[in-house]
C-alpha positions as CSV (number, residue, x, y, z in Angstrom):
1,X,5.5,27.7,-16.3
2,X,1.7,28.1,-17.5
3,X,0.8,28.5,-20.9
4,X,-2.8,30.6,-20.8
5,X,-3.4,30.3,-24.4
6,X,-2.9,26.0,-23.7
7,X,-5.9,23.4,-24.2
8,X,-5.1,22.4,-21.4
9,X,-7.0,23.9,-18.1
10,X,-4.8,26.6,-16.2
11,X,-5.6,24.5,-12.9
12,X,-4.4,21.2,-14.1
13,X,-1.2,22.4,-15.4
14,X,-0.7,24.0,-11.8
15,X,-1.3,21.0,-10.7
16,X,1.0,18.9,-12.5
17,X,3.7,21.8,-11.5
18,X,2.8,21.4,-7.9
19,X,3.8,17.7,-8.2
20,X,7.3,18.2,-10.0
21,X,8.4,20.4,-7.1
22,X,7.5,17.3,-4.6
23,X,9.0,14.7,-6.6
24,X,12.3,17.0,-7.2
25,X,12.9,17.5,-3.6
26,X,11.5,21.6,-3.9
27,X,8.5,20.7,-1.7
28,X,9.7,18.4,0.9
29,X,7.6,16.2,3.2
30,X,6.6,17.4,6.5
31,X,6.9,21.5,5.3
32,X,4.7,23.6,4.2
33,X,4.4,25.1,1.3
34,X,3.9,28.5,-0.1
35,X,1.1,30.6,0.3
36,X,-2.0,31.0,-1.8
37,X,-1.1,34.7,-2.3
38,X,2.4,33.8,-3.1
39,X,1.7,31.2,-5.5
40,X,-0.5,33.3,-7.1
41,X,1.9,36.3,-7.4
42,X,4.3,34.3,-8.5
43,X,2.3,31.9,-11.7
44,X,0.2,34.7,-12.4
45,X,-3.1,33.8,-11.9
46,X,-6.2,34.2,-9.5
47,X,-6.2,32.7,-6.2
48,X,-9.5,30.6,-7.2
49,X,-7.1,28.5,-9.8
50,X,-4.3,28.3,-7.1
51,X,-6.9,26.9,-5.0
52,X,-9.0,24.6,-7.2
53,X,-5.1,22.7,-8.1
54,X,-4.5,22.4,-4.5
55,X,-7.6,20.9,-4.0
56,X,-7.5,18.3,-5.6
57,X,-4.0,17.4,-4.0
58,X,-5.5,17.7,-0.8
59,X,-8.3,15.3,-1.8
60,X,-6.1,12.5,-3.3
61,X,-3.6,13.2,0.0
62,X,-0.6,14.3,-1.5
63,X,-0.9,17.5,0.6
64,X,-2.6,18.3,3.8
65,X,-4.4,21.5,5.6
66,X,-3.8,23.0,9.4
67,X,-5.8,25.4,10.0
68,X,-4.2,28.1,10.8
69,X,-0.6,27.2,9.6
70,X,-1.6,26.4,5.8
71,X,-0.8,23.7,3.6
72,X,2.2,20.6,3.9
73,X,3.4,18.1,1.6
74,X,2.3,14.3,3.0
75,X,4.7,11.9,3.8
76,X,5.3,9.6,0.6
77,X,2.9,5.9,0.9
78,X,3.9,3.1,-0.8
79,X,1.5,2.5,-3.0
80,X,0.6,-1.0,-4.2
81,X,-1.5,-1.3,-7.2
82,X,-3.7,-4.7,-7.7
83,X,-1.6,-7.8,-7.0
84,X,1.7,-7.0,-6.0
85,X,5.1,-8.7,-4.1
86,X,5.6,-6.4,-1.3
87,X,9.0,-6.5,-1.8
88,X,8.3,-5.8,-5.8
89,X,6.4,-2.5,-4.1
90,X,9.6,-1.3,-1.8
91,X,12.3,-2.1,-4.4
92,X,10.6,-0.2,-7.1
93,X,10.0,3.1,-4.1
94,X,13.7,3.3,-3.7
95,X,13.1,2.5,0.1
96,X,15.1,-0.7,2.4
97,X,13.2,-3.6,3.4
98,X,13.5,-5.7,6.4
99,X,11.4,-8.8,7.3
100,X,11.2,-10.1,10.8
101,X,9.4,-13.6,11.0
102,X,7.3,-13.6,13.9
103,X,6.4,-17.1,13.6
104,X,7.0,-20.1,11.0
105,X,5.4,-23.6,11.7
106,X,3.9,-26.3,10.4
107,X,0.3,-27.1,12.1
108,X,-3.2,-28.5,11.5
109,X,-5.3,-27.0,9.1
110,X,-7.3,-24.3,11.2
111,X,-11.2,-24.7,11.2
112,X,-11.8,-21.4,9.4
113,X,-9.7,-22.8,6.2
114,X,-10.8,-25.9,5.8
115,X,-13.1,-25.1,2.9
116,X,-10.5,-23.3,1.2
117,X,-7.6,-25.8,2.0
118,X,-7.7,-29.9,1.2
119,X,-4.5,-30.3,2.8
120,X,-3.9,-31.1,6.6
121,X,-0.6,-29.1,7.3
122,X,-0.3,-26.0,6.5
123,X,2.8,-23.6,6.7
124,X,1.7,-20.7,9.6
125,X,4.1,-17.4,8.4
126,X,3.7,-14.7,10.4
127,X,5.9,-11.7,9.5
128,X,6.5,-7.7,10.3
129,X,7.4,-5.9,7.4
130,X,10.0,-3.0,8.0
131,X,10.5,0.2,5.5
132,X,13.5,2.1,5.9
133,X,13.6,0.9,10.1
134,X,9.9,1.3,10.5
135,X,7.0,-1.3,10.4
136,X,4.7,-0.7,8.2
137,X,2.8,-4.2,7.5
138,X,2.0,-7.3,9.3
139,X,1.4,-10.5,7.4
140,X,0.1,-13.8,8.6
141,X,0.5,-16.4,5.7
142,X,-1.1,-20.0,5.7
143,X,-0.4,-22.1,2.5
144,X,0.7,-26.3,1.8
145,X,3.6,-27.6,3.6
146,X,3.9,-29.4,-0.2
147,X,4.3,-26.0,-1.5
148,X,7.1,-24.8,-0.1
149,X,9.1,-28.1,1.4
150,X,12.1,-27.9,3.3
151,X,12.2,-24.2,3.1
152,X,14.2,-22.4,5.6
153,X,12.7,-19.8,7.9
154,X,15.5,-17.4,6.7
155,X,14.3,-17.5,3.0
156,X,11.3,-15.8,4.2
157,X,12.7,-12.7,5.2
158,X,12.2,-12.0,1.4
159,X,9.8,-12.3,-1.7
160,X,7.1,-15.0,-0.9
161,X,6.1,-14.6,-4.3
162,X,9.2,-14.9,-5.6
163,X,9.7,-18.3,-3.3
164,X,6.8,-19.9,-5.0
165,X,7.5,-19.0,-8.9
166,X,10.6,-20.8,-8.0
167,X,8.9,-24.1,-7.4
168,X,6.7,-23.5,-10.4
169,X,3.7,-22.1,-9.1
170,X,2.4,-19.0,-11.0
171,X,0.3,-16.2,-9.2
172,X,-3.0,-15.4,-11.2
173,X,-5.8,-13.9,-9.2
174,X,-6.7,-13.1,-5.7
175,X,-10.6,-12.8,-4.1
176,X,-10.1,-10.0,-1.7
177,X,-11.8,-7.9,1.3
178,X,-10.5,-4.7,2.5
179,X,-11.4,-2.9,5.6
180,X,-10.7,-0.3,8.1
181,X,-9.7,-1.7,11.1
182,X,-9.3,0.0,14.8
183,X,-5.4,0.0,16.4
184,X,-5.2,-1.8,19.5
185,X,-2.8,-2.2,22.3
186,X,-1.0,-5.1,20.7
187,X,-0.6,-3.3,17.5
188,X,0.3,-0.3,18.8
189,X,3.7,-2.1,20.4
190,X,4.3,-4.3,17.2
191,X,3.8,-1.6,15.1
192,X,5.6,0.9,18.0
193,X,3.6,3.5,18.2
194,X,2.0,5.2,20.6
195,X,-0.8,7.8,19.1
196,X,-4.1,6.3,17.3
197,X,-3.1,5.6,13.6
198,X,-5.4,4.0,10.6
199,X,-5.0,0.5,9.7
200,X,-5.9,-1.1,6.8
201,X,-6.9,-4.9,6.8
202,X,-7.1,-7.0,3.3
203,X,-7.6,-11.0,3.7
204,X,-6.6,-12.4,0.6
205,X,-7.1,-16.1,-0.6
206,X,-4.7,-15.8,-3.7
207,X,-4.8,-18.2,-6.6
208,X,-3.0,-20.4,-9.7
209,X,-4.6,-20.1,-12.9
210,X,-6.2,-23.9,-12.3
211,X,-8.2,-22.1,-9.7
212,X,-5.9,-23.8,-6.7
213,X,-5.3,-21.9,-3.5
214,X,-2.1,-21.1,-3.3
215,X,-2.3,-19.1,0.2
216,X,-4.2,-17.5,2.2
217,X,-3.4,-14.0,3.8
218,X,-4.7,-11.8,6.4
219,X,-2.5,-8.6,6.3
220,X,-2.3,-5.2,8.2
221,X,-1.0,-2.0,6.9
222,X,-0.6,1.3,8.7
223,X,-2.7,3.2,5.9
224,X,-1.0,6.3,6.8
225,X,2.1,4.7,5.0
226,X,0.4,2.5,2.6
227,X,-1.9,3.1,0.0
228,X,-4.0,-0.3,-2.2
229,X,-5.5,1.4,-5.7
230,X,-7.6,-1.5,-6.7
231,X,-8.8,-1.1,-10.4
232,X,-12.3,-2.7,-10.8
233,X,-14.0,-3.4,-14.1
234,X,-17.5,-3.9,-15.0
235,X,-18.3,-7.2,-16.5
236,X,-20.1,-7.9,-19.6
237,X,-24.0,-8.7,-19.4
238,X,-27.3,-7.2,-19.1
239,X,-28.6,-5.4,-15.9
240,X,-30.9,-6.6,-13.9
């Protein structure tokens, strides 16, 4: 419960409460939760503190407002943090993964990559990412045949990260874009919905510590699944 003579702010430690009863199961996806009067009747403190801890739930989306019906718990995103295996992301949520590869070929190098890539055939993987039954991501993969040789298209219904380790080649940076991106018919079937969802787009050109390309990736995520917290540092040096 709250502890008013704490250090800590009475709003905070709401708010940290608020989030138990989510991850135990108490407040479940999808339902709303108690009032503001209620809560406040039942921690003991003014509505203005209820309010400021929900707040700030709302604002990082863990909870959402209808007017006139009150607050709801938001459906659990998968949350990737800097560089990532999706699958790494899934297994650790507790949810099932399923990949279905679109497409898997070996072709010419594609004008747009040829300052990135020295090599004239490229692996094209195309693949839809399924969580618990629903697609969630759409990735479209170009990296060396010489990379991967003779793999199988089966073996890419998993870790593509964990394909390339295998043959010795170690993930150390990625140069990344991010950007919303508008749902169109096309997506809407792959992705099989019907309504006007967010999608989030990151093209990726991911790299080996000896600064080699080791891939290049446009992906799309339905961002009202998915959530990429990208941690950005300042570097050292004088401003200018």
């Amino acid at each position: 419960m709250i502890d008013k003579n704490s250090p800590i702010p009475i709003y905070y430690q709401l708010k940290q409460d608020f989030l138990d009863n989510i991850s135990s199961g108490r407040w479940q996806s999808g339902h709303p939760i108690n009032s503001e009067r209620e809560l406040s009747e039942y921690y003991g403190v003014s509505r203005m503190t209820i309010r400021q801890a929900l707040g700030e739930l709302v604002q990082e989306g863990i909870l959402y407002k209808e007017k006139g019906k009150g607050t709801f718990v938001s459906e659990k995103k998968l949350r990737q943090k800097d560089i990532m295996s999706f699958s790494e992301i899934i297994s650790k949520a507790g949810f099932t993964l399923e990949t279905k590869v679109l497409e898997f070929s070996a072709v010419d190098t594609p004008d747009k990559l040829k300052e990135i890539f020295s090599y004239e055939k490229l692996y094209k993987i195309d693949r839809l990412r399924m969580v618990d039954g629903e697609a969630v991501a759409k990735e479209l993969v170009y990296l060396p045949v010489s990379y991967l040789a003779n793999i199988q298209e089966e073996e890419l219904k998993g870790s593509l990260f964990f394909l390339l380790e295998e043959r010795g080649h170690s993930i150390a940076y990625s140069e990344s874009s991010i950007q919303a991106v508008m749902i169109d018919d096309g997506l809407k079937e792959l992705f099989k919905v019907d309504m006007e969802v967010p999608l989030l787009k990151t093209v990726n050109i991911v790299m080996e510590k000896e600064s080699h390309v080791l891939f290049y990736e446009e992906s799309i995520y339905r961002s009202d699944k998915y959530l990429l917290q990208v941690n950005i540092m300042r570097k050292e040096g004088r401003m200018r």
